[in-house]
TORGU-917555 format. One record per residue (C-alpha): chain; x, y, z; residue in one letter. Coordinates in nm, 2 decimals, always signed. Example, Ala and Ser with C-alpha at 12.3 -4.5 7.8 and 13.67 -1.06 7.14 Angstrom:
// TORGU-917555
{A {+1.23 -0.45 +0.78} A};
{A {+1.37 -0.11 +0.71} S};
//
This chain:
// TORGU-917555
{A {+0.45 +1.91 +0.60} X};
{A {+0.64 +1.71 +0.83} X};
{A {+0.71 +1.31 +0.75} X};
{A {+0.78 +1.07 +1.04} X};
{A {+0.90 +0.74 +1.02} X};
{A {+0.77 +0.54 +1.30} X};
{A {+0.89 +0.10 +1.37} X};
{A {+0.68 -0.12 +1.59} X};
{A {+0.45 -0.01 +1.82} X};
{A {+0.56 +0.35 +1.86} X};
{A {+0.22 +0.38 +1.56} X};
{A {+0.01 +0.29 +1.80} X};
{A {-0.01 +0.62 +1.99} X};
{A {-0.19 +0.77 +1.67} X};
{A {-0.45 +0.50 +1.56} X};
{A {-0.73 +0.74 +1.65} X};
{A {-0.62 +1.00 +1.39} X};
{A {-0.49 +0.67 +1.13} X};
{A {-0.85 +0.60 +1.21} X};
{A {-0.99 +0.94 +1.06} X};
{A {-0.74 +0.96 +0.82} X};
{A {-0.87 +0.61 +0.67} X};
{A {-1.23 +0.76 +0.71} X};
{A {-1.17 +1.05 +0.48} X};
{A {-0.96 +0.84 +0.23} X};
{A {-1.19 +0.52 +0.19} X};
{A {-1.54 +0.56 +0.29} X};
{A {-1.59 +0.78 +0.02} X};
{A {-1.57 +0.71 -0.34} X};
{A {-1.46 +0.46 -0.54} X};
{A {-1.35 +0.28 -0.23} X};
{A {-1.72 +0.33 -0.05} X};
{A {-1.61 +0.17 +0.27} X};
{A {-1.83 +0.19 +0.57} X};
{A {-1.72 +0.24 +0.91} X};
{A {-1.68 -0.15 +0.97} X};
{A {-1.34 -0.16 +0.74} X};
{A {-1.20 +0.13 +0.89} X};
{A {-1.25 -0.04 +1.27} X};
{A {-1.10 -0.33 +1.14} X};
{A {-0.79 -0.13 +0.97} X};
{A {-0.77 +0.00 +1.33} X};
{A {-0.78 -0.33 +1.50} X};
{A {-0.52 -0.48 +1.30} X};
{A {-0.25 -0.26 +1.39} X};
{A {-0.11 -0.37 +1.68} X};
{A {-0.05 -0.70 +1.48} X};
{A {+0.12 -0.54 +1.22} X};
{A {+0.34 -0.34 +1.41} X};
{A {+0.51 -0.67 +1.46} X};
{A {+0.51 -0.78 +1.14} X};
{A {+0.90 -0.78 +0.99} X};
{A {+0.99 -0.49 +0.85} X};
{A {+0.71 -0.32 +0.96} X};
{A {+0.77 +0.11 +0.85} X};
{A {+0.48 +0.35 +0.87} X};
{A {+0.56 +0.72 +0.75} X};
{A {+0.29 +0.94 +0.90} X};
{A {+0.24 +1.34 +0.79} X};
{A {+0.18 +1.58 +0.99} X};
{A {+0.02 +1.95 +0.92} X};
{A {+0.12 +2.07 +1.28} X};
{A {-0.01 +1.84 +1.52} X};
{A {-0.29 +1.70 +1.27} X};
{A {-0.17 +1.36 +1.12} X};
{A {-0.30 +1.39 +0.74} X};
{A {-0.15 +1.08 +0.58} X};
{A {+0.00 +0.78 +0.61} X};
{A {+0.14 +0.48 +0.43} X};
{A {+0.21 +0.16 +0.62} X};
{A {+0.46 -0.14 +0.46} X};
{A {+0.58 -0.47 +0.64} X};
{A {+0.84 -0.73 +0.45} X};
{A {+0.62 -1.01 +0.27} X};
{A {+0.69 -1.33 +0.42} X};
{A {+0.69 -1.68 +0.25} X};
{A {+0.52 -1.89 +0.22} X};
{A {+0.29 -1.61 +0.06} X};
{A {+0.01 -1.51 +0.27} X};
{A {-0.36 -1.66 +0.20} X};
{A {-0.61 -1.43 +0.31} X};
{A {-0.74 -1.08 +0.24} X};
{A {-0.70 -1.05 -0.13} X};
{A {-0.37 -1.24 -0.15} X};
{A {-0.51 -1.53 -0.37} X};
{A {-0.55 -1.30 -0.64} X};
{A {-0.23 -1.13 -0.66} X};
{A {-0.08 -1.52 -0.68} X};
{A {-0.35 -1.62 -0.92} X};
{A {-0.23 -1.34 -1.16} X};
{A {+0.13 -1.41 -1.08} X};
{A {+0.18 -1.76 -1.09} X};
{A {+0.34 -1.93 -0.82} X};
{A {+0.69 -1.86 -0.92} X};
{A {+0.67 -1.52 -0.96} X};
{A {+0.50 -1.47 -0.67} X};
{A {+0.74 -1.63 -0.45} X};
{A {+1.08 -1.46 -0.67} X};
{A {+0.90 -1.12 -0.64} X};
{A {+0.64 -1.06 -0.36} X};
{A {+0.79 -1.28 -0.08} X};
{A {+1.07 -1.09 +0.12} X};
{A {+0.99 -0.80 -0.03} X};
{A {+0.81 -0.43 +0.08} X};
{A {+0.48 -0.49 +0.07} X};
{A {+0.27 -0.12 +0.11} X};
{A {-0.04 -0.23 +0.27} X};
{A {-0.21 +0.14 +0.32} X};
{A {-0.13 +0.50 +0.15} X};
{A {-0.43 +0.71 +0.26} X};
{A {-0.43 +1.08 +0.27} X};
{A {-0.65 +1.33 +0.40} X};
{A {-0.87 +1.55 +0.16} X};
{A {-0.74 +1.88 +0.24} X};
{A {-0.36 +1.76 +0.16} X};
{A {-0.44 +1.58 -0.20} X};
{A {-0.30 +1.76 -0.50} X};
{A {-0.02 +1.86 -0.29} X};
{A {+0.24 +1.56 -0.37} X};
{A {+0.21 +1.38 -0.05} X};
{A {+0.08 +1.08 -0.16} X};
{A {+0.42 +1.04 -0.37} X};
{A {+0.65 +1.12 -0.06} X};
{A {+0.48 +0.90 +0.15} X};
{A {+0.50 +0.60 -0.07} X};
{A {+0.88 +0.69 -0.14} X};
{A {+0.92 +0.73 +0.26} X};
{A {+0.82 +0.36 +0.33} X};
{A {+1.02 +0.20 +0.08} X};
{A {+1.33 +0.39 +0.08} X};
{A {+1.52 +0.14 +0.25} X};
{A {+1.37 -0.18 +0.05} X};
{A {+1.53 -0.48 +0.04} X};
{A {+1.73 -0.50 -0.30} X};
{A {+1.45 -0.21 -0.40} X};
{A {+1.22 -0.44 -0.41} X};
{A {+0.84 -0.29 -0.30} X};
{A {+0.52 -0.41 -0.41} X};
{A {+0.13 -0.29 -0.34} X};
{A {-0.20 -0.41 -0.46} X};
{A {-0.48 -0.21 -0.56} X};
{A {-0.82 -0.23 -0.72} X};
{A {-0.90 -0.16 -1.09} X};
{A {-1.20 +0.02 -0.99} X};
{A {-1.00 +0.28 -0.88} X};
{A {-0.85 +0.47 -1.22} X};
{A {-0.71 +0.75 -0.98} X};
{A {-0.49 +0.50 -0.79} X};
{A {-0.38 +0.31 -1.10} X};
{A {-0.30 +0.63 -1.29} X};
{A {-0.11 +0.76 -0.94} X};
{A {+0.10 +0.49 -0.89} X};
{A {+0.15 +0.43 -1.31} X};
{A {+0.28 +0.85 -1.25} X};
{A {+0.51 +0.72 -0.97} X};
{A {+0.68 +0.51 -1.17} X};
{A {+0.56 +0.18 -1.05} X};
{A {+0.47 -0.11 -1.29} X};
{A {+0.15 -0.29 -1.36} X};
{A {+0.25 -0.65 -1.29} X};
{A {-0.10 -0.81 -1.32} X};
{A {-0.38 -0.76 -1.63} X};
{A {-0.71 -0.85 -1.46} X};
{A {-1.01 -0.76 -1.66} X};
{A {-1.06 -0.36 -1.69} X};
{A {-1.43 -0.43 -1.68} X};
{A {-1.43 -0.62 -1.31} X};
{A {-1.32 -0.56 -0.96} X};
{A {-0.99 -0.74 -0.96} X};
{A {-0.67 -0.70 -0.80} X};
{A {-0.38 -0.57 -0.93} X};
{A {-0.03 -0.56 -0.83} X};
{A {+0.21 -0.34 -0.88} X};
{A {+0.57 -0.31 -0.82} X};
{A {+0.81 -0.04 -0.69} X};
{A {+1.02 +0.16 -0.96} X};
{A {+1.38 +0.02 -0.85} X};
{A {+1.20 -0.36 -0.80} X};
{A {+1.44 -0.59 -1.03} X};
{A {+1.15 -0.78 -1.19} X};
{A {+0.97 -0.45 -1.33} X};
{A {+1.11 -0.56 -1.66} X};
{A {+1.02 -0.86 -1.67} X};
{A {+0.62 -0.79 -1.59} X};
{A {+0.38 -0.86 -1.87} X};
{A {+0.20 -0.55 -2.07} X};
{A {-0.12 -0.55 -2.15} X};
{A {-0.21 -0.55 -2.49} X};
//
């Protein structure tokens, strides 16, 4: 398996195969995407390519891209759309600001069924935040998703945020060498 790490717009030249990749990781389940999200992962790309600190690592299998994890440096004030709101809801507005903003956010970590099991999904994530500010990283996921919340619990990251296990909510997690990871709340 080969890992690149690719700034800017040099990611564009792959966002067929980012495309697939994000088919086979997301339209099936528990994410149960259709086709419609995965177009619109494709057409944001070329804006965040220019986002600051934008860092995708991409693996390849010879020539066939089968993951990829994409990260950009939060800006303040702390973005409103998407499912931002809830990650600040959960936080509070201080936190949010002290740990999210100019911080490693990891906005995608998708890889392709043949390569799961194999560790990939842990050397990716490491690839894009590597070079964190301070170590500071940071990714939201879904509770509906046990396998993500035990994989990145395995990685070493921390559960910041305690929405209801029984819901849909957000959570946010942060990196393993984030300063704050002490100071998140466990759940009871």
């Amino acid at each position: 398996m080969d890992i690149r790490i690719l700034r800017g717009d040099a990611l564009l030249a792959h966002t067929a195969a980012l495309h697939s990749v994000y088919v086979d990781a997301f339209c099936a389940p528990p994410w149960n995407e259709d086709e419609e999200r995965a177009v619109e992962f494709a057409g944001r790309l070329p804006g965040n390519v220019r986002r600051p600190g934008f860092t995708a690592a991409l693996a390849f299998t010879g020539e066939d891209l089968v993951g990829f994890a994409t990260a950009w440096t939060t800006l303040a004030p702390f973005p409103t759309d998407r499912c931002y709101p809830q990650a600040a809801a959960g936080l509070g507005p201080d936190r949010t600001v002290e740990w999210l903003c100019g911080a490693r956010e990891i906005d995608e970590l998708a890889v392709a069924p043949a390569a799961r099991g194999t560790g990939l999904a842990g050397e990716l994530l490491e690839a894009v935040t590597a070079d964190a500010p301070d170590g500071r990283s940071w990714l939201l996921t879904s509770v509906r998703s046990g396998r993500a919340m035990s994989f990145y619990r395995g990685q070493d990251w921390t559960q910041a945020t305690h929405p209801s296990p029984d819901g849909k909510g957000i959570v946010v997690f942060l990196g393993p060498r984030h300063p704050a990871r002490a100071l998140a709340a466990q759940p009871l």
